[in-house]
C-alpha positions, 0 to 999 in steps of 0.5 A: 500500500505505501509504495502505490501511494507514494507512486500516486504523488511521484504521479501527480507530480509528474502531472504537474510538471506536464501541465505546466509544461504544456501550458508555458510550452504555447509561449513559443507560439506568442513569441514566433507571433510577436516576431513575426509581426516586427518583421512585418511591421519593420520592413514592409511597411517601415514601422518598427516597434518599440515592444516587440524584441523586448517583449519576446526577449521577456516572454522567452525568459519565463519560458526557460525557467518554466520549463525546467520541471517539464525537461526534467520529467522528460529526461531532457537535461544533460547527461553524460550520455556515454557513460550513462546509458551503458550502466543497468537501471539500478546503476544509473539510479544509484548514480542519480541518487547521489547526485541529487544533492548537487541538484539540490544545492543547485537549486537551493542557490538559485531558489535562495538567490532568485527570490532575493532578486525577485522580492528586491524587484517586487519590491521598486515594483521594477521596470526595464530601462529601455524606452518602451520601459515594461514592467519586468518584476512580475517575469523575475518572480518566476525564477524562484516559481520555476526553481520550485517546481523544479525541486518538486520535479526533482524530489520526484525523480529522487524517490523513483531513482531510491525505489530503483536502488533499492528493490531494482524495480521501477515504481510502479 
């Protein structure tokens, strides 16, 4: 019973981060629209706009960092490949086991730092500098957003990897 419950939060977890994921994933769209709209407006008709880049520049930014938890549900980080597919399921779990603490260190510095530059945003209620001047502090509090649901992602990936080092089998 233990193990189908704690498989049933890896799962919704996982849900989670595919949620999200494919939610933020449609900003590729906003920004290839926003784009395509400067180039349109730039040289066909000689009218460039002042928001365009910047506004794509923006909304690029929080697509990076919310993306996190849905590249990692999807093993989509970088390994080092050569060594790593090679090794049984246990071995890369034990190896991932004792890695999940440089992530979390990682992490933790980002959540820790990113906050911190996110309250100090906040808290001027931050602008760009730049001459259409959008406010920019509500896209640097998703820096610690993403982070966390990185960890969260993370943490999921952590109890799997210890199942696996463990009993040898995948969490059911």
């Amino acid at each position: 019973m233990h193990n189908k419950r704690l498989a049933s939060i890896v799962h919704g977890i996982d849900a989670l981060s595919n949620w999200s994921g494919k939610i933020i994933s449609y900003f590729i769209v906003v920004i290839v629209a926003v784009l395509l709209y400067e180039v349109v407006v730039r040289y066909l008709f000689d009218s460039p706009t002042k928001w365009a880049h910047e506004s794509s520049l923006l909304l690029f930014g929080v697509y990076a960092v919310m993306l996190g938890a849905y590249a990692h549900v999807h093993g989509a980080h970088v390994n080092m490949d050569l060594f790593y597919n090679r090794w049984s399921l246990k071995t890369r779990a034990i190896v991932d086991v004792c890695t999940f603490f440089i992530f979390l260190f990682w992490c933790g510095a980002l959540i820790w730092f990113g906050t911190a530059f996110a309250i100090q945003s906040v808290k001027f209620l931050e602008h760009s500098t730049t001459a259409w001047g959008p406010p920019i502090w509500e896209i640097k509090l998703m820096i610690p957003l993403g982070t966390l649901l990185l960890i969260i992602q993370g943490v999921a990936k952590f109890i799997r990897d210890l199942n696996i080092a463990i009993t040898g089998r995948e969490l059911a």
